[in-house]
C-alpha positions in Angstrom: -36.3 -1.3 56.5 -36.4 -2.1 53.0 -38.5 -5.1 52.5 -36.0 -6.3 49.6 -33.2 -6.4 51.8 -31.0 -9.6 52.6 -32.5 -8.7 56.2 -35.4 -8.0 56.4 -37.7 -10.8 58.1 -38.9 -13.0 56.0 -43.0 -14.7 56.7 -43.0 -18.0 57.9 -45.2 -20.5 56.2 -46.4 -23.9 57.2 -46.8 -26.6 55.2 -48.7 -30.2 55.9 -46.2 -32.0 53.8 -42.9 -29.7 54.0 -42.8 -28.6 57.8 -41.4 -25.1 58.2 -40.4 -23.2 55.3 -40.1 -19.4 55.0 -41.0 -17.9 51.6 -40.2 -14.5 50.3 -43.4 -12.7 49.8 -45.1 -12.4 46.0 -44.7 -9.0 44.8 -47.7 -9.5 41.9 -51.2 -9.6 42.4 -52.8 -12.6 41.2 -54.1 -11.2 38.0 -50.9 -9.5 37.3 -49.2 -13.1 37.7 -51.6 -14.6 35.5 -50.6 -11.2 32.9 -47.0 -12.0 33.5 -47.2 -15.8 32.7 -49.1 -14.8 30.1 -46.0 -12.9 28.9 -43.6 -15.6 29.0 -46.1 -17.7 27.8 -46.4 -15.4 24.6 -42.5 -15.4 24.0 -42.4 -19.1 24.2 -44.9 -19.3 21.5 -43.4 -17.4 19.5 -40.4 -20.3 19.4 -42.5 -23.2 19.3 -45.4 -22.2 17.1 -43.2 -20.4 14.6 -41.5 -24.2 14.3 -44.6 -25.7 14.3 -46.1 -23.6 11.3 -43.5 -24.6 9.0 -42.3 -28.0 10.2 -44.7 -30.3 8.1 -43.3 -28.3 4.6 -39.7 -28.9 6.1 -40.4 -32.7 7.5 -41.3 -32.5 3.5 -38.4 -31.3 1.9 -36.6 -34.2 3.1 -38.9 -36.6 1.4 -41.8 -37.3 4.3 -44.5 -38.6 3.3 -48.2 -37.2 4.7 -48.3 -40.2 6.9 -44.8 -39.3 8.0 -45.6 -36.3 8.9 -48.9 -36.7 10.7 -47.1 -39.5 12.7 -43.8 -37.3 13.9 -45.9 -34.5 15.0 -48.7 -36.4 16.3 -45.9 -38.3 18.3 -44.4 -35.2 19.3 -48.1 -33.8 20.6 -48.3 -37.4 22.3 -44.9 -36.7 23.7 -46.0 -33.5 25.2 -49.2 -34.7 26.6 -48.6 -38.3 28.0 -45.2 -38.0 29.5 -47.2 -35.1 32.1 -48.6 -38.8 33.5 -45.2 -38.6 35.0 -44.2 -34.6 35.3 -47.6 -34.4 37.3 -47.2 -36.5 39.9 -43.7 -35.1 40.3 -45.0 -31.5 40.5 -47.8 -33.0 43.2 -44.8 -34.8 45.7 -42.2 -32.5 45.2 -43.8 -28.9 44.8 -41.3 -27.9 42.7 -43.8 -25.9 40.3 -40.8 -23.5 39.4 -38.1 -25.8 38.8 -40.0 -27.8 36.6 -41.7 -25.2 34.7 -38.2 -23.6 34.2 -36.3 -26.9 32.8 -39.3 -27.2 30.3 -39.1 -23.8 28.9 -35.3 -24.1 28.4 -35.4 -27.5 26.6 -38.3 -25.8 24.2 -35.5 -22.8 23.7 -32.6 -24.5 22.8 -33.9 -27.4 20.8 -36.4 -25.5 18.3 -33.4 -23.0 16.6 -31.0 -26.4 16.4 -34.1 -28.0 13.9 -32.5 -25.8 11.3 -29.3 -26.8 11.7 -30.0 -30.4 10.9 -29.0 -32.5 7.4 -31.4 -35.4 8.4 -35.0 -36.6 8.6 -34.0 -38.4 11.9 -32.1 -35.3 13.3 -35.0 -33.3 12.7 -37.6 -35.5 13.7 -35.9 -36.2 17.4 -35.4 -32.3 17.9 -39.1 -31.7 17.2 -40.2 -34.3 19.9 -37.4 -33.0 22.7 -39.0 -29.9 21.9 -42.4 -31.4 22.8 -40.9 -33.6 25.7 -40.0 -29.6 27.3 -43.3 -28.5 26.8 -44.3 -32.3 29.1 -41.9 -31.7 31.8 -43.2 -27.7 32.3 -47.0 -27.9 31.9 -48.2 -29.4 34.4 -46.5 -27.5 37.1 -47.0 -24.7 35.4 -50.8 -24.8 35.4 -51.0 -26.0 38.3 -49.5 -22.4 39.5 -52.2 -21.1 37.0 -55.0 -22.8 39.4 -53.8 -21.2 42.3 -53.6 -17.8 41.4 -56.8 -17.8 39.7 -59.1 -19.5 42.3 -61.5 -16.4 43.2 -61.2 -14.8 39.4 -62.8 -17.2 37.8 -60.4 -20.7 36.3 -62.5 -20.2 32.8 -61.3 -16.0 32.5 -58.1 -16.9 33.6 -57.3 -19.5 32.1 -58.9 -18.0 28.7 -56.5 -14.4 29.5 -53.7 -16.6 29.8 -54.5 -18.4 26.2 -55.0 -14.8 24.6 -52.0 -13.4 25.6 -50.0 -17.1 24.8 -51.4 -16.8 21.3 -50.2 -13.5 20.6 -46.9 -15.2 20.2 -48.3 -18.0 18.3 -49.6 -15.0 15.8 -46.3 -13.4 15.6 -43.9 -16.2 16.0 -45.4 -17.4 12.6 -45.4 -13.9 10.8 -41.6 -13.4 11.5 -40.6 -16.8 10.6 -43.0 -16.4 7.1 -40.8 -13.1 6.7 -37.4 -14.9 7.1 -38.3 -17.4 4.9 -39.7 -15.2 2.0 -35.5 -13.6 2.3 -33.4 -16.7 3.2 -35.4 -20.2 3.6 -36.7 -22.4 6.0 -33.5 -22.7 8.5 -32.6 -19.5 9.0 -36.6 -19.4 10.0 -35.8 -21.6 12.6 -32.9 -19.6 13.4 -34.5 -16.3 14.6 -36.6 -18.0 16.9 -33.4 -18.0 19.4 -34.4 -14.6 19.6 -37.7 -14.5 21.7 -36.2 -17.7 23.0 -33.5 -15.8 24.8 -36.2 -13.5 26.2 -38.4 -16.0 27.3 -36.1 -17.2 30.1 -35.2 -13.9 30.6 -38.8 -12.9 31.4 -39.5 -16.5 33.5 -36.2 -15.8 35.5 -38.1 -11.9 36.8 -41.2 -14.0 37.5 -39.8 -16.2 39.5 -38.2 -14.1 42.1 -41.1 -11.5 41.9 -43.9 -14.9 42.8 -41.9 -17.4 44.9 -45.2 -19.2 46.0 -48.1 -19.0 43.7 -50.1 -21.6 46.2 -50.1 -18.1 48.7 -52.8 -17.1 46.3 -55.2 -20.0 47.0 -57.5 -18.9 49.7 -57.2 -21.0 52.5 -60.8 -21.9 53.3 -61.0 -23.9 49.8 -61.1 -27.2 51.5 -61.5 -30.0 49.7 -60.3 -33.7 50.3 -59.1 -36.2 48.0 -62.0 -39.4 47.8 -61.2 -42.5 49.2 -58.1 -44.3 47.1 -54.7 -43.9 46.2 -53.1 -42.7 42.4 -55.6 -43.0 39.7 -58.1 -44.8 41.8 -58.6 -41.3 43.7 -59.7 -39.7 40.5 -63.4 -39.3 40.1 -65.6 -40.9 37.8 -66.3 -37.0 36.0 -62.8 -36.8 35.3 -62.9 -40.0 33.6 -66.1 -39.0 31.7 -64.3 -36.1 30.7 -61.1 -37.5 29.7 -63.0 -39.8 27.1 -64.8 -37.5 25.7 -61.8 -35.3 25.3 -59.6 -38.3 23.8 -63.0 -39.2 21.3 -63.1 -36.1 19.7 -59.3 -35.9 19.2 -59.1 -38.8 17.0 -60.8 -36.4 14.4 -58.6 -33.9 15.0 -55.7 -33.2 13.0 -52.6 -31.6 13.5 -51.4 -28.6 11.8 -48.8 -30.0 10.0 -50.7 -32.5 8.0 -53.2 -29.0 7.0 -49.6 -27.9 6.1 -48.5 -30.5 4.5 -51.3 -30.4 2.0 -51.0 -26.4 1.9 -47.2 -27.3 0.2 -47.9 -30.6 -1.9 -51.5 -29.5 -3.1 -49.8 -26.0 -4.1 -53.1 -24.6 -2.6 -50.8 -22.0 -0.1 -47.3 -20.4 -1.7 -44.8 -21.5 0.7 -44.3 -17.9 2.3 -47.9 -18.0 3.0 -48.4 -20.8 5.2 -46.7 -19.8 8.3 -49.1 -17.1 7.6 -52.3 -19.1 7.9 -50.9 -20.9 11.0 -50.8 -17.2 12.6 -54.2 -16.8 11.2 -55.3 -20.2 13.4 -53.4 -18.4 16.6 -55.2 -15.6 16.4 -58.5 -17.5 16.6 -57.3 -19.5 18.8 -56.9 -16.4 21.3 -60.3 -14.9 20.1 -62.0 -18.2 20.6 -60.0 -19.2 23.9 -61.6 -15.8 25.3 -65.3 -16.2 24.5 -64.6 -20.3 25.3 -63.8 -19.3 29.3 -66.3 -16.7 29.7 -68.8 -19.2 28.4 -67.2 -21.8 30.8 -67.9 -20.0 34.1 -71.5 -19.2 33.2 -72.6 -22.2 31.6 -69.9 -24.8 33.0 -69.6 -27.9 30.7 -72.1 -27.5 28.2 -70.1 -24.9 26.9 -67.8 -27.8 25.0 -70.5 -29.2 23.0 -69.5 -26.3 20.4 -66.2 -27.8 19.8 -67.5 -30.9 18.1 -69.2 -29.3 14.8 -66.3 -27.3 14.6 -63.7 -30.1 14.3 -66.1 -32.2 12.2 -65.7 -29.1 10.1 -61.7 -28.6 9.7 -61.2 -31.2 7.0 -64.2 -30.1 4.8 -62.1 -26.7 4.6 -58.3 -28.0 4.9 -58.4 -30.4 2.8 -59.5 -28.3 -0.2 -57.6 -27.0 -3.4 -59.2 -23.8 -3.1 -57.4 -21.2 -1.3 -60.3 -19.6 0.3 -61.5 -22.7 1.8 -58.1 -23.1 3.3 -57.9 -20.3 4.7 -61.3 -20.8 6.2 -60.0 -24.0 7.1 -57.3 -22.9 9.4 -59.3 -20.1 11.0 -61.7 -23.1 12.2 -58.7 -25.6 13.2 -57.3 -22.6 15.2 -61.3 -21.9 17.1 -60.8 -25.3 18.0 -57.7 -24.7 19.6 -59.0 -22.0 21.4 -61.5 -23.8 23.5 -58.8 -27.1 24.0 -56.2 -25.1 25.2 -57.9 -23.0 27.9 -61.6 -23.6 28.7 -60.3 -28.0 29.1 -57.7 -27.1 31.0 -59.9 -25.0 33.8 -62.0 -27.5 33.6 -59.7 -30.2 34.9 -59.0 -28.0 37.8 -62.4 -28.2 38.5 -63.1 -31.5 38.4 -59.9 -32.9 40.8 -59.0 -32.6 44.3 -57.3 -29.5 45.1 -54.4 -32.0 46.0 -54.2 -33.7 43.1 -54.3 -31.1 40.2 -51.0 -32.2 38.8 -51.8 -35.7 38.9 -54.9 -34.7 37.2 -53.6 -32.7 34.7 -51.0 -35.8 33.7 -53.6 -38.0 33.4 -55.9 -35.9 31.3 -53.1 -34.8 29.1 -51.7 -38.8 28.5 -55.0 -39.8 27.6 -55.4 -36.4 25.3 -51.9 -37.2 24.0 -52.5 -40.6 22.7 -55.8 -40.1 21.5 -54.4 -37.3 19.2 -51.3 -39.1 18.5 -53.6 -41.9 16.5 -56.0 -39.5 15.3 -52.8 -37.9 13.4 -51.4 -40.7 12.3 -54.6 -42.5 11.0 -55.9 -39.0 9.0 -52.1 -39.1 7.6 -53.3 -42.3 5.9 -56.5 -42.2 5.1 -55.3 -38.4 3.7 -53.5 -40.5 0.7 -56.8 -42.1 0.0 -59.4 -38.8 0.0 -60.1 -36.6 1.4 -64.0 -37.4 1.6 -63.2 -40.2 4.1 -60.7 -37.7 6.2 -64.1 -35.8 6.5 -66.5 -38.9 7.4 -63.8 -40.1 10.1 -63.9 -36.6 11.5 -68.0 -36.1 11.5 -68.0 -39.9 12.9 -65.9 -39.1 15.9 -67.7 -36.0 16.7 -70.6 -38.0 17.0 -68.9 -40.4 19.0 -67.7 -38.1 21.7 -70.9 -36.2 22.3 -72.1 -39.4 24.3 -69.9 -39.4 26.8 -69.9 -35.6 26.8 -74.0 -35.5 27.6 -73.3 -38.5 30.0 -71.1 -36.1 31.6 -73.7 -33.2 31.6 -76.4 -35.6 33.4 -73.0 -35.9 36.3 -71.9 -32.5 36.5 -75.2 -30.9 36.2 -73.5 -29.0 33.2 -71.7 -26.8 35.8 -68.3 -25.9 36.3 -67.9 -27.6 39.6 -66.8 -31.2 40.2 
C-alpha cells in the first residue's frame, strides 16, 4: 500500500500536553527541511528586503524627515521584534508552529506590493509596520521548528544555512526592484514584489504537508526541565545576560533606511544604486551569517565579541559623502547582520528550556526590538546634527555592551551551552 494514500495507517504520537494525536509522517530529512525553509525563507526576502532597500528614499519623497524615517522603521523593527513577547508564548501553549508561521508570511505578501499603491505618508507608514507585525506573528514559531530540526547538526550551521540561503533573496529581491526602478519608479518596484510573494506561499504550502511535525526531529533523549518558576521568572539569569548585551549594542545600530536616507539626500548613491548597496549588505550578511555559526559551535559565545567593532564601525563608513566609503559602509552594516540574524538566534535556543524556546525567543526579540527601535530613532536625530557624534554614540555603546557580554562569558564558560 501506498503510504500517501487516504488509508494507509497513520503513526500514532503521544504528546504530554495534547493526549493522542496521529501525525502524517515527514517526508524531508532534517537538513533537507532546514534547505526547504531556507527556500521559502529566500522568496520572502525577496518581498520584504526589496521594500526595505528602498523605503527610507520613498518615506522621503513624501517629505520625511531623517528622524522620520529612523523612527517608522525602527518602529516597524520594534513591531517585529516585541510583539513575538506575545506570538511566542502562543506558539509554546498552542503548538501551532505552522499556522502561525503561515498567517505571518501572508500578511508580509500582501501588505509590501499595496506600499506602492499608497498617496500618503500615513498609508505608507502603517503598511510598512503590518508588514513587520507578519514578520512578529511567524518568527517565533517558525524558529522554533528551526530548533527542532537542527538539534544533532549543529543550531550555529543551521541556523547560519538557513540565513545564507534567506539572504539570497535579500540579494536579489533588491537587484530586481533597483532594475524596475531604473524603467518605471519606485511603485511599480514595490509592485513586482507580488511576484516572489505569490511563490512564497506557494512553496510554504508544499512544506507543510511534506513536514507535518518538525518536533519528530528532536531526539527524544534531549531532556531538559524548565527551572523552578513560572513565565519570565523561569528564564535563566544567561538569557538575561544575553538579552542585555544584545539590546546595548543595538542602540548603536542603525537601520538601513536612515544609511538610505543619507545615500538619497547626501546624493552620495544615484537613486537606482541604492537598492543595489542594500543587496550588497545581504550578500554579507549570508557570507558573514555562515562563518558567524561555524564559529558559534566551536567557540560558543565568544564568538559575538566580533560584532561590536563592526557596528562601532557602520557610521564612520555610512555616513560619508564619499561613495566608496559607502559602499564599504553597507558591506559592514550587512556583516553585522549576518551574525544577529543567525549565530543570536541559535544561541537563544541554547540558552532556554527545551520547553520554552518560543517564550524565549519573544522575550529576546521584545527586548532586541525596543532597544533598536530607540537606537534608530535617537541616530535619526543626532544624524541632523553630525555625523561625528552618530559615530561617538555608536563606539560608546559598543563599549557599553561588551560588559555584560564578558559577564556572560565568566557564566557560560564561553560555550554554546546554557
Amino acid at each position: 500500500m501506498n503510504d500517501d494514500s487516504p488509508s494507509a495507517p497513520r503513526p500514532t504520537v503521544t504528546s504530554p500536553d495534547r493526549g493522542q494525536r496521529s501525525f502524517a509522517p515527514n517526508r524531508l530529512s532534517p537538513a533537507g527541511f532546514v534547505l526547504a525553509f531556507g527556500v521559502v525563507s529566500m522568496l520572502a526576502d525577496m518581498v520584504y528586503e526589496g521594500a526595505r532597500a528602498i523605503t527610507g528614499p520613498y518615506l522621503a519623497l513624501f517629505g520625511a524627515s531623517a528622524a522620520m524615517v529612523g523612527f517608522i522603521t525602527g518602529l516597524g523593527e520594534a513591531v517585529a521584534l516585541v510583539f513575538r513577547l506575545a506570538t511566542g508564548r502562543l506558539a509554546d501553549r498552542t503548538h501551532r508552529y505552522w499556522a502561525l508561521s503561515i498567517a505571518g508570511y501572508v500578511m508580509t505578501v500582501v501588505a509590501v506590493p499595496l506600499i506602492g499603491a499608497t498617496q500618503a505618508f500615513w498609508q505608507a507608514a502603517a503598511l510598512i509596520v503590518t508588514e513587520r507585525f507578519g514578520k512578529a506573528v511567524r518568527t517565533p514559531a517558525r524558529d522554533t521548528m528551526l530548533a527542532q530540526a537542527t538539534a544533532d547538526m549543529g543550531r550555529g550551521l543551521g541556523f547560519a544555512i538557513h540565513e545564507a540561503l534567506d539572504q539570497v533573496g535579500a540579494v536579489i529581491g533588491p537587484l530586481l526592484v533597483a532594475g524596475v526602478i531604473a524603467l518605471s519608479g519606485y511603485r511599480a518596484g514595490f509592485a513586482v514584489l507580488a511576484i516572489p510573494g505569490v511563490l512564497t506561499l506557494a512553496t510554504l504550502a508544499w512544506l507543510r504537508r511534506a513536514v507535518p511535525r518538525p518536533a519528530a526531529y528532536e531526539p527524544a533523549r534531549r531532556e531538559q526541565s524548565a527551572p523552578a518558576g513560572d513565565g519570565l521568572a523561569a528564564l535563566p539569569r544567561r538569557f538575561w545576560l544575553y538579552a542585555v548585551f544584545s539590546a546595548v549594542s543595538m542602540l548603536g545600530f542603525p537601520t538601513f533606511a536612515v544609511l538610505a536616507y543619507h545615500q538619497e539626500v547626501s546624493h552620495a548613491i544615484e537613486p537606482a544604486w541604492i537598492p543595489v548597496t542594500f543587496a550588497a549588505a545581504m550578500g554579507m550578511d549570508a557570507l558573514a551569517a555562515l562563518g558567524s555559526g561555524y564559529l558559534y559551535d566551536r567557540v560558543g559565545l565568544r564568538g559575538l565579541a566580533v560584532a561590536l567593532p563592526l557596528t562601532a564601525l557602520v557610521p564612520f563608513l555610512s555616513f560619508s559623502a564619499t561613495p566608496s566609503l559607502v559602499w564599504a559602509g553597507a558591506i559592514a552594516w550587512g556583516a553585522v547582520m549576518g551574525i544577529h540574524e543567525s549565530t543570536m538566534r541559535a544561541a537563544v535556543a541554547d540558552l532556554v528550556p527545551d520547553t520554552m524556546r518560543g517564550t524565549g525567543y519573544g522575550v529576546f526579540t521584545a527586548i532586541y526590538g525596543l532597544a533598536w527601535l530607540a537606537g534608530a530613532t535617537i541616530i535619526g536625530e543626532l544624524y541632523a546634527t553630525s555625523f561625528l557624534v552618530v559615530a561617538g554614540f555608536a563606539v560608546a555603546t559598543q563599549a557599553a555592551a561588551f560588559i555584560p557580554l564578558a559577564m556572560l562569558w565568566r557564566e557560560a564558560g564561553g560555550g554554546p551551552s546554557p
